[in-house]
ZAFI-409964 format. One record per residue (C-alpha): residue number from 1; x, y, z. Coordinates in pm, whole numbers, plus 50000, padded with zeros to 5 digits. Layout:
BEGIN
NUM, X, Y, Z
...
***
This chain:
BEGIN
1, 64039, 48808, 78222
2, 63852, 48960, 78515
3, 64023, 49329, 78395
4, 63934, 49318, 78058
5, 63558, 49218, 78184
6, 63540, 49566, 78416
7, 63689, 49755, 78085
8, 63362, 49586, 77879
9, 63172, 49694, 78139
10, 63281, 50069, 78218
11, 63252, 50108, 77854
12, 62902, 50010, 77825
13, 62806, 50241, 78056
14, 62963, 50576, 77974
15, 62758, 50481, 77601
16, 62440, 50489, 77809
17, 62519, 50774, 78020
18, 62558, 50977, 77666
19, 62245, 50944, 77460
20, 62340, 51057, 77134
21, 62044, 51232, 76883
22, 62007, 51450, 76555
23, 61674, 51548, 76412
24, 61768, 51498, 76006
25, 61394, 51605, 75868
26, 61088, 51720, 75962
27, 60812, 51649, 75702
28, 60447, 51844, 75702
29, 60176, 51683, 75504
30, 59754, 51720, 75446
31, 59543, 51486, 75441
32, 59329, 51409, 75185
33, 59538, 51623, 74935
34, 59634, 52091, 74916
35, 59309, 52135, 74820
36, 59011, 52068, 75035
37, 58653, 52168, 74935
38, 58462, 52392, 75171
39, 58303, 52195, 75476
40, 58489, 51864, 75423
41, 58751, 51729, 75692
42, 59114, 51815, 75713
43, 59452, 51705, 75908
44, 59773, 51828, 75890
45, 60059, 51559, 75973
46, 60350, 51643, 76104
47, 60654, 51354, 76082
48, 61008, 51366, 76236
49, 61260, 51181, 76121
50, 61562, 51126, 76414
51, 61865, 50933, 76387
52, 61990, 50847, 76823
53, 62274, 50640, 76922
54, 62078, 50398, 77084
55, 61736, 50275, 77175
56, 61631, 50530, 77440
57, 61314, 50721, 77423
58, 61289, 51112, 77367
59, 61000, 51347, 77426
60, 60878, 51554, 77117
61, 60723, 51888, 77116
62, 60526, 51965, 76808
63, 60408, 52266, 76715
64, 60170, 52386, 76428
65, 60197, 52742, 76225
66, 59973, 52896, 76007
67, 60085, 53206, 75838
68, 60355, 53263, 76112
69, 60060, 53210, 76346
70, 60069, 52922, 76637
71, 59778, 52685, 76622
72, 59878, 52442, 76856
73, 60127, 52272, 77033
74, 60150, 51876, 77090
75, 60401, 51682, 77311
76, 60467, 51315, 77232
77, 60726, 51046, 77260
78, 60612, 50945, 76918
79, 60805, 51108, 76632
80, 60452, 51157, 76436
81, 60151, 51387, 76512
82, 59875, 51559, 76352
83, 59642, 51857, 76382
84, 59243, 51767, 76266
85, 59052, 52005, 76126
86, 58708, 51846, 76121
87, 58509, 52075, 75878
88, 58742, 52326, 75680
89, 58682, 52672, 75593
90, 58814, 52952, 75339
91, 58974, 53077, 75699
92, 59199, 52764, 75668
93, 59337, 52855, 75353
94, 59686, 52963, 75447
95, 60067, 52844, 75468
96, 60141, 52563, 75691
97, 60478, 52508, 75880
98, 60558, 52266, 76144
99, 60787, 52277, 76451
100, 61000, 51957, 76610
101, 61177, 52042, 76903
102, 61383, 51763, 77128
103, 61586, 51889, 77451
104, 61770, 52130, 77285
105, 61716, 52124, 76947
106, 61449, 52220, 76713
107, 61405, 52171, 76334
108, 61145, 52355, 76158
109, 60946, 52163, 75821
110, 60907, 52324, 75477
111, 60592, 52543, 75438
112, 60304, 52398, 75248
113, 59997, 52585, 75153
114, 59638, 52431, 75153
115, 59359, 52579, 74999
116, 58987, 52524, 75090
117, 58754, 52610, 74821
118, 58398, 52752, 74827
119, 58240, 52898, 75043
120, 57891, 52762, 75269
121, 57578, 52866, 75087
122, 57488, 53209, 75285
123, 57105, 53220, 75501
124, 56872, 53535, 75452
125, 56606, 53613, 75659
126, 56366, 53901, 75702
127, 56272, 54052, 75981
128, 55925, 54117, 75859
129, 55710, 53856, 75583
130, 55414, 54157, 75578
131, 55491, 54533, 75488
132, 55325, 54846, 75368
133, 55451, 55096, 75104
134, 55674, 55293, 75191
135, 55803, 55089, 75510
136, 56153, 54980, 75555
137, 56228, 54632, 75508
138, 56538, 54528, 75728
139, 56731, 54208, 75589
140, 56997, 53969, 75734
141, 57212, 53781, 75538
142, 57507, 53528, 75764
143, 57730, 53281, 75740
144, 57817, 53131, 76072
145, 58056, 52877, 75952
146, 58293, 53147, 75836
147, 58547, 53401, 75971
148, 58542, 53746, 75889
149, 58602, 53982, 75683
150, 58318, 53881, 75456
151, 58149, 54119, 75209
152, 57757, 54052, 75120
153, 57539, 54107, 74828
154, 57176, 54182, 74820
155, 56959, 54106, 74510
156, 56596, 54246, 74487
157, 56481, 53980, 74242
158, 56227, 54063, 73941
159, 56219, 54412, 73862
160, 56149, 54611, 73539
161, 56509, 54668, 73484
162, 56664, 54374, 73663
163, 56815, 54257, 73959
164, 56884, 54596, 74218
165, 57195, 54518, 74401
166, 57327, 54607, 74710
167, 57714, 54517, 74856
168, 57813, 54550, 75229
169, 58163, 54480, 75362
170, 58181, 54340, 75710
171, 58545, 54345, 75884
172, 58464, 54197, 76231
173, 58094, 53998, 76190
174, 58008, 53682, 75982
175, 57665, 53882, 75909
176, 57515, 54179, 75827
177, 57181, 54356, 75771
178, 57052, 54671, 75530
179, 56735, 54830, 75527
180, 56569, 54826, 75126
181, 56272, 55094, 75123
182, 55943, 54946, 74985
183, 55843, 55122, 74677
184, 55483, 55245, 74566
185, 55356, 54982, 74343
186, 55539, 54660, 74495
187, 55310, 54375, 74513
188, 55572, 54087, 74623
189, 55911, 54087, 74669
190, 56238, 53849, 74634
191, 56532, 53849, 74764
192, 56867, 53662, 74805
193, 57219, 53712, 74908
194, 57593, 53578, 74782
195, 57887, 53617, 74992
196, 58212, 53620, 74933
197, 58553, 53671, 75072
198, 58930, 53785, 74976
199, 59251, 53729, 75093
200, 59597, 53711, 74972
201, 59531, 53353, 74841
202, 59279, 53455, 74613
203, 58897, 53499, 74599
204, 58610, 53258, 74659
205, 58199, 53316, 74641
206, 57935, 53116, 74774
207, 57552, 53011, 74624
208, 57287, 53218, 74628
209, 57103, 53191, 74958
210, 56742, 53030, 74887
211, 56504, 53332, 74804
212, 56311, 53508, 75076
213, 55931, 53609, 75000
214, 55811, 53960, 75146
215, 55416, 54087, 75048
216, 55340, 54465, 75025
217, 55035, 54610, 75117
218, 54850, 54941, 74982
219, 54801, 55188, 75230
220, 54577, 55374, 74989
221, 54492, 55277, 74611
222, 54628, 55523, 74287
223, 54383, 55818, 74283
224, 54088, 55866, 74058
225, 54018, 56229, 73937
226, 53704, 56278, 73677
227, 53622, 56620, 73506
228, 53254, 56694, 73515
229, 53082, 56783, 73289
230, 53348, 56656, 73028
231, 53700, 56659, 72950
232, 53647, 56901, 72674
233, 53446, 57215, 72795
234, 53456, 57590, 72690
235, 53518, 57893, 72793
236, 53305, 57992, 73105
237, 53193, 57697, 73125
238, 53146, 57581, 73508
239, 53375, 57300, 73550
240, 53400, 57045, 73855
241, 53736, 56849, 73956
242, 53671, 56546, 74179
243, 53953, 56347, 74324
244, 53886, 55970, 74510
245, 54071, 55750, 74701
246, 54046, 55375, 74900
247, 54256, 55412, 75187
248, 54273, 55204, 75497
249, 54216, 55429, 75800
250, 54515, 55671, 75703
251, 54641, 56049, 75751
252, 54625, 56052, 75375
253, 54721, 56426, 75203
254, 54543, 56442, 74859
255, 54613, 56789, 74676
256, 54492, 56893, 74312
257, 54750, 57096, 74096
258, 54758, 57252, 73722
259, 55114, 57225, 73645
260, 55314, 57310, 73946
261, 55036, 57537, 74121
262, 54829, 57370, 74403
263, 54463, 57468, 74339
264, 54275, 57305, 74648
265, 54418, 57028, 74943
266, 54270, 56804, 75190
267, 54379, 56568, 75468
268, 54261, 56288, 75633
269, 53975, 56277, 75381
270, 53940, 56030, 75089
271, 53753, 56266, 74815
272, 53869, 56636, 74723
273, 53663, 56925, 74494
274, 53753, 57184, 74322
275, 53529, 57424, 74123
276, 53581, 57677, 73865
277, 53504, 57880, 73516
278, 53714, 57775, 73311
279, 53881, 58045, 73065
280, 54179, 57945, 72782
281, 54459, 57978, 73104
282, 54293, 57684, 73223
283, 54368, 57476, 72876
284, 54634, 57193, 73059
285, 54712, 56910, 73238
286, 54534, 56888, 73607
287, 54711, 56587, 73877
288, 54581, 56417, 74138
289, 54826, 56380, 74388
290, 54796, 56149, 74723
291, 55051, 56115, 75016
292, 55130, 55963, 75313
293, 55503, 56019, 75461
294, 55754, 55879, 75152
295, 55449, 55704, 74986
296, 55311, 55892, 74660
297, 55048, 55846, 74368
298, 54896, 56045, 74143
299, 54650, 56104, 73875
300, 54651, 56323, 73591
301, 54395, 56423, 73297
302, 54407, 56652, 73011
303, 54154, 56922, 72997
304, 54059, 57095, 72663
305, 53917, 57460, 72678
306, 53751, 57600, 72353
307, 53806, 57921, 72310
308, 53496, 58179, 72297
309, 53657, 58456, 72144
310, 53994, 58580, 72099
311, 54195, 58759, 72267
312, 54163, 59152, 72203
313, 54407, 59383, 71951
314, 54456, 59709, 72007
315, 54576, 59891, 71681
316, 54735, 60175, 71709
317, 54877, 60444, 71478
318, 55218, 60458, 71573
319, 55427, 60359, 71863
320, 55678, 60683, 71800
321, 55488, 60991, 71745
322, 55576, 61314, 71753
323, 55455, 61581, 71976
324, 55160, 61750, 71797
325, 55071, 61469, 71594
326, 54726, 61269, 71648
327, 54741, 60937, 71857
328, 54469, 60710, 71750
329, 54404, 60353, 71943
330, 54110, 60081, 71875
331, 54077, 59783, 72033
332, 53893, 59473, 71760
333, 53786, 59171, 71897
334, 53692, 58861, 71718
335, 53409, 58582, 71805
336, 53085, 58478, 71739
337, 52880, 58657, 72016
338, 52848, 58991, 72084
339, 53085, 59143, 72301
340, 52930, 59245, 72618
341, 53154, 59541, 72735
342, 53507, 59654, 72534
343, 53729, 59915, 72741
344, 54073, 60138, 72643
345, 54353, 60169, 72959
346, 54663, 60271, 73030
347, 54857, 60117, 73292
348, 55174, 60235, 73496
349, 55318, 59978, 73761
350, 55102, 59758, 73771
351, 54800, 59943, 73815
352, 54531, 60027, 73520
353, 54322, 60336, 73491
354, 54064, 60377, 73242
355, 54089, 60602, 72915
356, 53733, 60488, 72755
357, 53481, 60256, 72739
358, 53429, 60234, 72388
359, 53646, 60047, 72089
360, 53833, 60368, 71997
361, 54033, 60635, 72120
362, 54192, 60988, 71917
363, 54370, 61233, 72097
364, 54647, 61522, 72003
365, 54985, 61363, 72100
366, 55118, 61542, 72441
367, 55458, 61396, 72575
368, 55227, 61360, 72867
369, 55019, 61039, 72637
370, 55315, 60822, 72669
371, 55223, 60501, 72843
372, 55136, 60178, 72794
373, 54811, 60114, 72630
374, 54579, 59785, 72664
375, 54226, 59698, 72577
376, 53993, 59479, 72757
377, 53700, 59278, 72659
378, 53398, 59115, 72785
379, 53158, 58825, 72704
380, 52930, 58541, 72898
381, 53149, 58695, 73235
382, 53484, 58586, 73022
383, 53761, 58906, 73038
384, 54046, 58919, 72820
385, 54268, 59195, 72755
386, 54525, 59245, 72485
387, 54904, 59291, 72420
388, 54996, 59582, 72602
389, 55157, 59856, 72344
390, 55389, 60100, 72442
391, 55341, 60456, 72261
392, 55626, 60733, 72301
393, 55570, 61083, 72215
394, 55845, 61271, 72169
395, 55922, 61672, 72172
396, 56219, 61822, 71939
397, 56514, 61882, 72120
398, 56641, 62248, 72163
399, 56964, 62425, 72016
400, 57229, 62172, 72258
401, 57485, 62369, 72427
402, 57887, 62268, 72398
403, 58126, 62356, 72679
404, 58473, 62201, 72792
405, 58481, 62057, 73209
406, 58702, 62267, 73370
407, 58657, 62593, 73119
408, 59008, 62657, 72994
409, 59119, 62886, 72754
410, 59421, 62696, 72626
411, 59478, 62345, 72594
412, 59805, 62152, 72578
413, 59858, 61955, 72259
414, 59792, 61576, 72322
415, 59669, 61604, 72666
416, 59264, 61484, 72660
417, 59016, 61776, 72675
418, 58676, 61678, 72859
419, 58357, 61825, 72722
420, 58020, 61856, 72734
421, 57680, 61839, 72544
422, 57343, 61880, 72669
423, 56989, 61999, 72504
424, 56784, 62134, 72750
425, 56441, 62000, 72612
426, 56353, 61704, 72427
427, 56208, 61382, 72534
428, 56485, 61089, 72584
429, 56676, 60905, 72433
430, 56872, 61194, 72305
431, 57130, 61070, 72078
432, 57437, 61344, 72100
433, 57689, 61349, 71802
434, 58019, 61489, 71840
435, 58271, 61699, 71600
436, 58581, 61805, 71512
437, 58531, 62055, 71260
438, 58334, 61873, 71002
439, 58430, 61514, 71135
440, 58240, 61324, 71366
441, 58496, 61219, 71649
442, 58192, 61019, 71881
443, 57806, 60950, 71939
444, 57645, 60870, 72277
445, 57246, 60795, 72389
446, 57155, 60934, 72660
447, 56850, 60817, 72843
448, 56758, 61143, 73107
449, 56840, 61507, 73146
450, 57192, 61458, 73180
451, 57469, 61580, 72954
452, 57661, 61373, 72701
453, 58027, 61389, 72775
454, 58288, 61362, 72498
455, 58657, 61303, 72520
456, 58944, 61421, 72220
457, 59294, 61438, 72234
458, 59445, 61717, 71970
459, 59669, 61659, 71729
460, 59789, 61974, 71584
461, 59897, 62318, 71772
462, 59652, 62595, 71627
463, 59247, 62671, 71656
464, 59065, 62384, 71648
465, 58635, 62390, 71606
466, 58431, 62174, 71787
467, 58037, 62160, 71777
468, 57769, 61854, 71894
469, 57461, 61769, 71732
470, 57160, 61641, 71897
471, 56850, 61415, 71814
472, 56570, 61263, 71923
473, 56275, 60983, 71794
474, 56105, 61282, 71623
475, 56060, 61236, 71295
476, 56212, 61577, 71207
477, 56415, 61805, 71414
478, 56814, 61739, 71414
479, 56990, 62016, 71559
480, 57336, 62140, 71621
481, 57549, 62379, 71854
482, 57757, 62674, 71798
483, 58116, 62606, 71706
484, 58388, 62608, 72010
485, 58705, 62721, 71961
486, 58981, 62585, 72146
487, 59371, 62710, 72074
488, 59567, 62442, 72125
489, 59910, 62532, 72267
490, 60214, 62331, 72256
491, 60492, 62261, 72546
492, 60829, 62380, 72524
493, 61036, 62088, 72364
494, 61400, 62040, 72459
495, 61573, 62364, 72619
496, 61925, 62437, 72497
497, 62196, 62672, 72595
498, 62550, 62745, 72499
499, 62740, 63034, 72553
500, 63064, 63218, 72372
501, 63317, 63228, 72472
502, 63262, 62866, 72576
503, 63350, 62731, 72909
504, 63656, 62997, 72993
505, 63649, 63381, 72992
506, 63923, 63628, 73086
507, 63894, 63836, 73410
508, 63698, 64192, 73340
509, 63585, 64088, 72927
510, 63179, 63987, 72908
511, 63011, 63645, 72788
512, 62700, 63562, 72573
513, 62460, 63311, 72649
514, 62210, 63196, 72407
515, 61901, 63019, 72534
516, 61637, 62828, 72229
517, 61431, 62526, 72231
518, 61315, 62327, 71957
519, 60903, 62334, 71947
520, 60680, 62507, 72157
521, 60410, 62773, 72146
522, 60465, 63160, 72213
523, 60505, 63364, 72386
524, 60820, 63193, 72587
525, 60944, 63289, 72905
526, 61327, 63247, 72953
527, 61557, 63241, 73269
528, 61934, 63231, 73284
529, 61988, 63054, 73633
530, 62319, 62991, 73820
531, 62341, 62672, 74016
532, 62234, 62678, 74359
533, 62071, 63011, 74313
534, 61693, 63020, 74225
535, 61724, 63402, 74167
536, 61745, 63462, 73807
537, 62013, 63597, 73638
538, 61838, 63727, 73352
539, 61450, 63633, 73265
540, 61297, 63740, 72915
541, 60952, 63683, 72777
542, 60994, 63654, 72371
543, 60787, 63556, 72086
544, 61075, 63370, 71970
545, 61202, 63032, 72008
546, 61575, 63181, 72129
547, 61729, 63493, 72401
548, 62049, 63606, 72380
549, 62199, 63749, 72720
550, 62540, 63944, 72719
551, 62656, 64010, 73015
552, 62990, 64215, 73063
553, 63306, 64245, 73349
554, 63297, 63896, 73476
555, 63504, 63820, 73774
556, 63622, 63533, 73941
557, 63319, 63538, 74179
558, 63109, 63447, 73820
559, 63257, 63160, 73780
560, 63020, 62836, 73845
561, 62734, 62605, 73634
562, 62519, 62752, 73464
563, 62151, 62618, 73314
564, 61838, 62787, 73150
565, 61463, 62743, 73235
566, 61196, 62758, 72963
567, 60803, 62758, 72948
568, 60481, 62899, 72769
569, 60160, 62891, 72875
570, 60108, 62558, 72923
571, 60322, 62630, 73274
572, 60512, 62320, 73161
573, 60921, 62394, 73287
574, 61154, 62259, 73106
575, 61569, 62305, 73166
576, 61891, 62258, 72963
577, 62188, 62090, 73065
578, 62434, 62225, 73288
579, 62747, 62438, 73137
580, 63058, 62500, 73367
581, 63225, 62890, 73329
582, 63538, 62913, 73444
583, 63672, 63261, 73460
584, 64048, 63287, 73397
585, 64330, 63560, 73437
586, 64316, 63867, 73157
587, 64628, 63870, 72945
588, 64836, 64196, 73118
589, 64745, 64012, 73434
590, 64937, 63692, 73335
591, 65204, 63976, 73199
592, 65287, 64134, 73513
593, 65259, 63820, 73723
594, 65563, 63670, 73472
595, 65751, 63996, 73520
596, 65732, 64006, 73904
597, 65832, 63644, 73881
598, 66131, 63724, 73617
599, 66250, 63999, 73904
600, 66224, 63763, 74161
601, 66451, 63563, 73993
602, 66686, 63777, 73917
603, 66697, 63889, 74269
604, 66747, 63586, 74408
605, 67009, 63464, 74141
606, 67228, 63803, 74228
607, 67198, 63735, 74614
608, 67302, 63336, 74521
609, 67588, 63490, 74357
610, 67760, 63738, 74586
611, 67702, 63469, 74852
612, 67898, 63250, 74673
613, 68164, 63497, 74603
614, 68204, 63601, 74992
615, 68239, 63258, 75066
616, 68535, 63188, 74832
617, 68708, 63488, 74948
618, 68694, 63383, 75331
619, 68820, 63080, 75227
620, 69140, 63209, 75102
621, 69229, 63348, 75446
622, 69255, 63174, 75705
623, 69393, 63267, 76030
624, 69740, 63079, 76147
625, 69703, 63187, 76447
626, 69428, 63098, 76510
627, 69544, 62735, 76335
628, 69831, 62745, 76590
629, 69639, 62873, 76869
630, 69406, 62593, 76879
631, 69574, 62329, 77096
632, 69482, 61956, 77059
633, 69365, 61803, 77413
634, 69296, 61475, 77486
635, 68963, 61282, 77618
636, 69033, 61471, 77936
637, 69006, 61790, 77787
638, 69314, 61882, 77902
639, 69523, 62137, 77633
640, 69832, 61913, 77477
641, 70159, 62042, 77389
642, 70240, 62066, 77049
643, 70488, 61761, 77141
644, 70254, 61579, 77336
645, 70033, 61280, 77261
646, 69701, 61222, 77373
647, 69895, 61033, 77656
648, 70104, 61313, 77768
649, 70413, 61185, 77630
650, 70649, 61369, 77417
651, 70745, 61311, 77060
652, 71116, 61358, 76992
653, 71146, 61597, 76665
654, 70783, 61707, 76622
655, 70835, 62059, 76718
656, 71113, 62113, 76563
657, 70987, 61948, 76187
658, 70679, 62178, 76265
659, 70901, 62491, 76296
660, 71145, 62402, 76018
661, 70872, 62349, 75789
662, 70687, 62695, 75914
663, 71012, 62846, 75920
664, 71083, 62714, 75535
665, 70783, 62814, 75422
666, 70857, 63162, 75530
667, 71160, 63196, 75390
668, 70970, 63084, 75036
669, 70709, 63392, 75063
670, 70821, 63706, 74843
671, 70616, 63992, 74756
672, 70505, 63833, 74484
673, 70407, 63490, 74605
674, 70046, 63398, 74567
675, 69826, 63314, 74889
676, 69877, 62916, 75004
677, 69567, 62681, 74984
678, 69496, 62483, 75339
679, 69444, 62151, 75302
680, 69274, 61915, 75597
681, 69423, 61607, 75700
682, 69263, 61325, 75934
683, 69577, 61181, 76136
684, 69495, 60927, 76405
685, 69588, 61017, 76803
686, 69619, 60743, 77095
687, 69365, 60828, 77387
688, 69445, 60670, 77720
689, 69176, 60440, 77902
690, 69160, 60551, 78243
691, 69021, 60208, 78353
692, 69254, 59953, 78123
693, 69615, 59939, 78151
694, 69864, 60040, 77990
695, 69714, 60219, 77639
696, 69394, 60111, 77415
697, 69392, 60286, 77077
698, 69148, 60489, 76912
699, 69071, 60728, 76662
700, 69026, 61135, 76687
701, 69013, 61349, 76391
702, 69297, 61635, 76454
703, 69250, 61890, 76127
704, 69625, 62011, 76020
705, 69729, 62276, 75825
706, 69898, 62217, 75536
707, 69993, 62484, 75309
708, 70082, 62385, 74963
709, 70268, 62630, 74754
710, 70153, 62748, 74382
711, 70326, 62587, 74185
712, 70350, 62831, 73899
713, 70497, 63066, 74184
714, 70865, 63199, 74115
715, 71094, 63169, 74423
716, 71286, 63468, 74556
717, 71641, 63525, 74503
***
């Protein structure tokens, strides 16, 4: 009993000495709901749920993300906390994701996004309730309860064309301020400013801010400008401009301007003058114009001139005359009082001298009276002048001269020819016509003393006629060169040669060449060259298209390429193709070279022949003797009986068959018995080895006699 008690009790406590735990879930909520308007309050809860093996306690350690961000971090023993936002912003928007983390393990919840909606209505304030025109209003829109970035949106309320807005993006701030210039003419102005701000969970804008009131004061009222006596005033008439202004103790500029020329100005001053008499130039619009730094007004009025009389004409006969004729001018003039003082000019750059001072002029024309003609007149201190006119007199051109730039005799066919045309006298423009026998090839205007210049390109080899015509504004004279002549030569065309015989002649006999080309003018200069050698073989100047050169006793030195230069006039070279001459043997020189070739043959076939003979005939008799006399020795050297082996030994019967059969064959010879034939036999003799016992065999040729008998021969009785 007492052992199973102490195994109760040892059990128990190894279970408490191992405290068992697994997190299962961890669960994230919001309260009150996702979706939390701006301002309003916000937890986020954050509930573990552990399963442990018994009831011990176990320390938690919570901690809150947002977008992968650490907020905060709680430790409990509880297996619930939370994280209080008390008034939630757009900033809060954002994924959610809680942390549980027990001794050693950790759990992490789902992620759960929240969004807060709207955005705090945004505060505007100026910096300034009282400006001028022109001044720089600075504005500052904020809203403190948000994060950054925020982009703002000013709105200058109530303006002829609606709101003018303005949009500023700030990264790092919650506020931000522009500067809106104040424009002439602003009385009161409204503003107000929206913010908004983006992220990746979508877009949200605020209200309006409440309107801010700025007032705008003048520093100087519009202008006033009044035309005395009248607006509508004639010509020299005495006419007063008068510009006013209410300005409050200001620099002020105030300038008065026709158009977009300034006719008086004044500073610091608050009235400005200008006099004049008016003439019809002064018919316009006249401004008032007031300024101070980017501040400007203005004034304008419309003054009407009448005119007094018109403007002058000066009628002229002609404005080409010719030199010799009479120029006549008169200058009319149209209005209801007398004209006080009427005048005739010319004028040259600018500057006028007078011709008369009366309504008329007539004169002979001199080339000297061209100019430019006016005509002024005068009345009640008013001058006006006319259209200028321009009148030209002009003097007949002279006989032009024709000449070709460089002077050249010849010219080559298609190759441009340069020329020139010039009359001497004459008053410009001179207007230069150019022909080719009766054609006109070109026409050019020339404008000084300078020579036309003409450009033609022939055609056709031959004469051709050239001539220029020249002309002026004068009514009648045209006139016209002298004909040129120009020959127009042609270039050799292709050069050809060929010769006969062709390409081979015998040793000591003559050639022809024959040199032509296919166009080109005469006379024609032709060379026979040899390749290699610029020294001419032959040269000929023909008027002909061809040359024929003969040229007798060639040798074997002649032999080479041969070509053939061309040209005319035109200095223009042209060559043929190349032709190879070989010079070969004559005929009796190939004769007697066979011949002395035959005899050498013949020579050397009798010498092959006796040779041949003298041989056979020494080899039909031999010597015996000397057959006998030529002992055999062995690889000693030593001399060998006719017995004896290479060993020294003796072979029984060899003598004696040797001397029977010398003997017998003797005894066979008659008178009549034809000469024996020697035949060679190879036999095989034993040579000792001096340094191996007893004998080794070898081989050494030993050449016998052996005489064979005829065997048509007839033995003697």
């Amino acid at each position: 009993m007492c052992l199973a008690l102490l195994v109760i009790l040892l059990h128990c406590s190894s279970l408490k000495a191992r405290e068992v735990f697994t997190i299962n879930k961890v669960e994230i909520r919001a309260d009150p709901s996702l979706q939390v308007p701006n301002g309003d309050a916000l937890t986020i809860l954050c509930i573990a749920d552990i399963s442990k093996s018994g009831n011990f306690m176990i320390e938690h350690h919570f901690t809150f993300f947002k977008d992968g961000r650490i907020l905060s971090d709680i430790t409990s023993l509880q297996n619930r906390t939370e994280y209080k936002i008390p008034a939630a912003r757009f900033a809060d928007t954002g994924e959610y994701v809680c942390m549980v983390k027990a001794k050693e393990k950790k759990k992490k919840s789902e992620v759960m996004l929240v969004k807060v909606t709207g955005l705090p209505k945004p505060k505007l304030t100026a910096l300034k309730n009282m400006v001028t025109e022109g001044e720089e209003l600075v504005l500052k829109c904020e809203v403190p309860e948000e994060a950054p970035p925020l982009t703002f949106t000013f709105q200058k309320l109530l303006t002829p064309g609606g709101p003018v807005t303005r949009t500023k993006k700030e990264l790092e701030k919650n506020f931000t301020t522009i500067e809106i210039p104040v424009e002439p003419g602003d009385k009161i102005l409204r503003f107000q400013c929206i913010a908004s701000v983006y992220s990746a969970h979508g877009m949200q804008e605020s209200a309006p801010s409440d309107v801010e009131l700025v007032t705008v004061v003048e520093p100087f009222s519009t202008p006033a400008l009044v035309i005395e006596p009248s607006l509508n005033v004639t010509e020299g008439d005495n006419v007063k401009l008068v510009c006013r202004v209410v300005v409050r103790n200001y620099d002020i500029e105030i300038i008065i301007q026709k158009d977009k020329v300034i006719l008086n100005s004044t500073r610091g001053q608050n009235t400005l003058t200008y006099f004049t008499k008016v003439s019809m130039q002064d018919n316009g619009n006249y401004t008032c114009k007031v300024e101070l730094g980017s501040v400007s007004k203005e004034k304008t009025v419309n003054m009407v001139v009448t005119e007094l009389f018109s403007k002058p004409e000066l009628i002229h006969s002609a404005k080409m005359i010719d030199e010799g004729d009479w120029l006549q001018l008169q200058c009319k003039v149209k209005g209801l009082l007398p004209v006080t003082k009427i005048s005739i000019k010319t004028r040259y750059l600018g500057k006028d001298n007078l011709l008369n001072d009366s309504s008329s002029f007539i004169t002979k024309a001199h080339v000297n009276n061209t100019a430019t003609y006016i005509c002024t007149a005068e009345i009640n201190g008013i001058i006006k002048e006319s259209d200028p006119v321009k009148i030209n007199v002009y003097a007949p051109v002279s006989i032009p001269q024709l000449w070709i730039v460089p002077s050249v005799r010849d010219v080559i066919l298609g190759r441009a020819i340069r020329f020139q045309c010039q009359s001497m006298y004459g008053t410009p423009p001179i207007t230069y016509k150019f022909f080719r026998g009766n054609k006109t090839v070109n026409s050019s205007q020339i404008f000084n003393k300078l020579p036309a210049e003409f450009r033609d390109k022939p055609t056709e080899v031959g004469v051709e006629q050239y001539s220029c015509e020249a002309s002026n504004h004068h009514s009648h004279i045209r006139k016209r060169s002298r004909e040129l002549n120009i020959t127009v030569i042609a270039p050799v065309g292709k050069v050809n040669l060929i010769s006969v015989p062709k390409r081979e002649v015998e040793d000591g006999k003559g050639i022809s060449f024959r040199c032509y080309v296919e166009t080109g003018s005469l006379p024609i200069n032709f060379k026979l060259l040899k390749q290699n050698n610029r020294k001419p073989i032959s040269e000929d100047t023909k008027m002909d298209t061809e040359v024929i050169w003969y040229k007798e006793t060639w040798s074997k030195q002649d032999s080479g390429e041969y070509f053939c230069e061309a040209s005319n006039p035109t200095n223009i070279v042209q060559r043929s193709d190349v032709i190879s001459i070989n010079v070969i043997l004559a005929s009796w020189q190939k004769v007697l070279i066979a011949l002395f070739v035959l005899v050498i043959i013949v020579i050397l076939g009798c010498g092959g022949c006796c040779w041949y003979l003298w041989k056979k005939r020494k080899a039909k008799h031999p010597s015996i003797e000397m057959s006998g006399s030529a002992g055999v020795t062995n690889s000693a050297g030593v001399k060998l009986e006719p017995r004896q082996n290479s060993d020294g030994q003796y072979y029984p019967g060899y003598m004696d068959d040797s001397e029977n059969h010398m003997k017998a064959t003797d005894e066979n010879k008659g008178p009549e018995h034809e000469i024996t034939e020697v035949e060679y036999t190879e036999v095989e003799v034993s040579t000792p080895d001096p340094h191996r016992a007893p004998v080794q065999k070898g081989t050494e040729p030993v050449y016998s006699e052996i005489r064979k008998a005829n065997n048509d021969a007839v033995p003697s009785p």
